[in-house]
N, CA, C and O of each residue as an XYZ file, in Angstrom:
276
protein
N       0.844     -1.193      0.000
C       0.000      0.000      0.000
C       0.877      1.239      0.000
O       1.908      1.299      0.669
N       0.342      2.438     -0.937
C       1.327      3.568     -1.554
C       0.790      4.341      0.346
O      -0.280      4.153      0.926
N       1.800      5.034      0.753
C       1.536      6.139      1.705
C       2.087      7.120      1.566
O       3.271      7.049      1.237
N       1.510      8.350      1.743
C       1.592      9.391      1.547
C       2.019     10.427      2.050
O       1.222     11.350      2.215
N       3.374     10.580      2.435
C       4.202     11.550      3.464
C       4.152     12.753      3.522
O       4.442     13.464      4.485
N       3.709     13.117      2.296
C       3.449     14.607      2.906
C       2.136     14.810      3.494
O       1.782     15.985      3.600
N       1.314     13.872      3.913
C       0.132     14.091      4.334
C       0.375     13.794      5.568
O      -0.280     14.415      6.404
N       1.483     12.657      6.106
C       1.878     12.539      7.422
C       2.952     13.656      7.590
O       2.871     14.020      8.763
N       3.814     14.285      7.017
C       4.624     15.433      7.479
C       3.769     16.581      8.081
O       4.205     17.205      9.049
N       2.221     16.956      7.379
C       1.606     17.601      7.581
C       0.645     17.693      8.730
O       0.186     18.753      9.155
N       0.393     16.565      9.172
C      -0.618     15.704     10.168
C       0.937     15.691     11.349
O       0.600     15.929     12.509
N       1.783     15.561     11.248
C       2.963     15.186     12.499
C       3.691     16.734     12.854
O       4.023     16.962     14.018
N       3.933     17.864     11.678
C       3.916     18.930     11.801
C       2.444     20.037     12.535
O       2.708     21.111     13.074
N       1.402     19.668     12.448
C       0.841     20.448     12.945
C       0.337     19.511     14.277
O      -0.368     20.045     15.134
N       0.556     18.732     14.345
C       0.530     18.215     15.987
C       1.365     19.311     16.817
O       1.016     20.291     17.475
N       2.903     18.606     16.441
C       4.010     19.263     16.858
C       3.643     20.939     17.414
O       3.704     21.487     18.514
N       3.287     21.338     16.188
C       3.525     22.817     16.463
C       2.003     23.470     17.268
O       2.025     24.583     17.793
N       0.635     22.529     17.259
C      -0.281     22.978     18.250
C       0.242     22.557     20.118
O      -0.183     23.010     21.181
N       1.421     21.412     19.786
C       1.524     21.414     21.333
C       2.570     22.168     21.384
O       3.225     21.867     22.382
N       3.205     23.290     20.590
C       4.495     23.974     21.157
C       3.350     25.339     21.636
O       3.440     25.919     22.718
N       2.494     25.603     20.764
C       1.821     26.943     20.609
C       0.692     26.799     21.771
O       0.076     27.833     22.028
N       0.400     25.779     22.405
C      -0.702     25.766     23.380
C      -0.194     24.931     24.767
O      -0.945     24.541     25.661
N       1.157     24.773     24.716
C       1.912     24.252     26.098
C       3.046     25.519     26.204
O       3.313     26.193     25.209
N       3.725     25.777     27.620
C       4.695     26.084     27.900
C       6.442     25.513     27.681
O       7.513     25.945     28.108
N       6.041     24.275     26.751
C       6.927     23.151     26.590
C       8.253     23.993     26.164
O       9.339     23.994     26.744
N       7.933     24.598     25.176
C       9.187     25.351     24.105
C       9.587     26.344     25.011
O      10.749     26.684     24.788
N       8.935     27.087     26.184
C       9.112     28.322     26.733
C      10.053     27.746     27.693
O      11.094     28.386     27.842
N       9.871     26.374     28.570
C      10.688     25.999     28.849
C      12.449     25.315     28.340
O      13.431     25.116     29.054
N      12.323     25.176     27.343
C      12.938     24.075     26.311
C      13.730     25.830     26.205
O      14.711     25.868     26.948
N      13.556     26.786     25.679
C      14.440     27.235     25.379
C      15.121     28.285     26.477
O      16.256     28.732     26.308
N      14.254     28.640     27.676
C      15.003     28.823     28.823
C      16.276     27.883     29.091
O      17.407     28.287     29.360
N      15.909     26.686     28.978
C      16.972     25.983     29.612
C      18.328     25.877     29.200
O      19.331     25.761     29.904
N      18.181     25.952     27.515
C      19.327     26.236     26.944
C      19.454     27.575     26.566
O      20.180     27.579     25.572
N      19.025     29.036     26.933
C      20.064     30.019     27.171
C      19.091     31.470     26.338
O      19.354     32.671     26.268
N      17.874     30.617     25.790
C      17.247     31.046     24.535
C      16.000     31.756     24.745
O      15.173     32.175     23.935
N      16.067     31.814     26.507
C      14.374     32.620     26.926
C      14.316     33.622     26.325
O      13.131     33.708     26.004
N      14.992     34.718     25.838
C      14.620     35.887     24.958
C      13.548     35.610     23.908
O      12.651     36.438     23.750
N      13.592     34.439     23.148
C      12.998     34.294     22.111
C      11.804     33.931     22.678
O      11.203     33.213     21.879
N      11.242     34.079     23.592
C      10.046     33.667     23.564
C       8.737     34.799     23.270
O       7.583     34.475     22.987
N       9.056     35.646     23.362
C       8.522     36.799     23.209
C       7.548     36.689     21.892
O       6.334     36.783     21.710
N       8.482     36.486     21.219
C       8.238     36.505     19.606
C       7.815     34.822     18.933
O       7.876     34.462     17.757
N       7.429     34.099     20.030
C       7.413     32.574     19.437
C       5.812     32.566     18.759
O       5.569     31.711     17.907
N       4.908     33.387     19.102
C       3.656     33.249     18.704
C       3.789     34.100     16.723
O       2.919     34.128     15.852
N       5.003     34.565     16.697
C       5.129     35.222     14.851
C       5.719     34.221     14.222
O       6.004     34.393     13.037
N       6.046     32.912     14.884
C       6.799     32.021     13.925
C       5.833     30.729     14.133
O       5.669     30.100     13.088
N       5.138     30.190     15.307
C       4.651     29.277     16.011
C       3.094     28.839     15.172
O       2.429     27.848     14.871
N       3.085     30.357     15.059
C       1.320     30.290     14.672
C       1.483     29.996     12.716
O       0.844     29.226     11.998
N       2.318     30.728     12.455
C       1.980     30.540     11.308
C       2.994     29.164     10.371
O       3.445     29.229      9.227
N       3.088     28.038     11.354
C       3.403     27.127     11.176
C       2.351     26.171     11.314
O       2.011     25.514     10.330
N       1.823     26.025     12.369
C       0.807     25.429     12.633
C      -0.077     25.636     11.605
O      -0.626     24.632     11.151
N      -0.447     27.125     10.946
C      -1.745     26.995      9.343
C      -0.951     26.373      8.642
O      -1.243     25.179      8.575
N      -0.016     26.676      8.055
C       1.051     25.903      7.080
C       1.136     24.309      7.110
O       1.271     23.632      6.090
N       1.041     23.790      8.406
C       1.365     22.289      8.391
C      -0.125     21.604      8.380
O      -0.236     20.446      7.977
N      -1.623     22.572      8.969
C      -2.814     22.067      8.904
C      -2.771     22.336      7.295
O      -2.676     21.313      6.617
N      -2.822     23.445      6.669
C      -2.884     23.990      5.205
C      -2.971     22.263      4.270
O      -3.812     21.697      3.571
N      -1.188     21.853      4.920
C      -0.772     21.320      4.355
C      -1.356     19.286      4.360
O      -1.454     18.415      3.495
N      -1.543     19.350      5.537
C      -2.448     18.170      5.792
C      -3.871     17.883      5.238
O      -4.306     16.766      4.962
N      -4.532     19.075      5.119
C      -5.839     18.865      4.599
C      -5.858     19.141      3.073
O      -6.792     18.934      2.298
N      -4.541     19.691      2.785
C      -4.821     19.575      0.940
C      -4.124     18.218      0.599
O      -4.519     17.714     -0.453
N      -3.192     17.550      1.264
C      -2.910     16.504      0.887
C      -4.057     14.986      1.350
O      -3.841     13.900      0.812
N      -5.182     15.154      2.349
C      -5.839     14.632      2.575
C      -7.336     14.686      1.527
O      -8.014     13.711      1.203
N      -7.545     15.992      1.184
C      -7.959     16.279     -0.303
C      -7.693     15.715     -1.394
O      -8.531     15.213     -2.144
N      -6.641     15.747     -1.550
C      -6.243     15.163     -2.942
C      -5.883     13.531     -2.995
O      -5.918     12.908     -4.056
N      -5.526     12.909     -1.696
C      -5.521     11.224     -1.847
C      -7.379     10.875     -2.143
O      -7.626      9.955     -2.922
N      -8.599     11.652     -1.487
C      -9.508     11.273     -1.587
C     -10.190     11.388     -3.363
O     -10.754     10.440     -3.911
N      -9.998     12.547     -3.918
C     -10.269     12.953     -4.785
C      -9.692     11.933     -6.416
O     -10.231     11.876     -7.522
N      -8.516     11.316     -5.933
C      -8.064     10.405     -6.348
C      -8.692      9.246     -7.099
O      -9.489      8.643     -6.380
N      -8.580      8.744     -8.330
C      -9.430      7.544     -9.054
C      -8.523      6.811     -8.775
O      -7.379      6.993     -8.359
N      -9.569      5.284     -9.233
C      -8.516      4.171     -9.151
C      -7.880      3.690     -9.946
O      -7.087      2.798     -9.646
């Protein structure tokens, strides 16, 4: 059976990035190594990853369905 990775890159990417953007995980993660400054600004890179990787999951989940046999 053919599988379709960018539909799992997309589906494993926007997991990823709804639990960085809705946990303290990363805020911690980058305190620890030296990087708390950046947190300030994690919601201008965070958020628009998360549309990008859903974007990207539901057009590739689109198009396996849309698919003939």
């Amino acid at each position: 059976m053919w599988r379709d990775r960018w539909l799992v890159l997309g589906m494993i990417g926007a997991v990823l990035s709804c639990l960085a953007c809705l946990t303290p995980a990363l805020v911690v993660v980058l305190g620890a190594i030296g990087l708390g400054t950046l947190t300030g600004r994690l919601d201008l890179i965070m958020l628009p990853l998360l549309v990008g990787f859903a974007g990207l999951a539901v057009y590739r989940y689109g198009r396996r369905w849309r698919r003939t046999p």
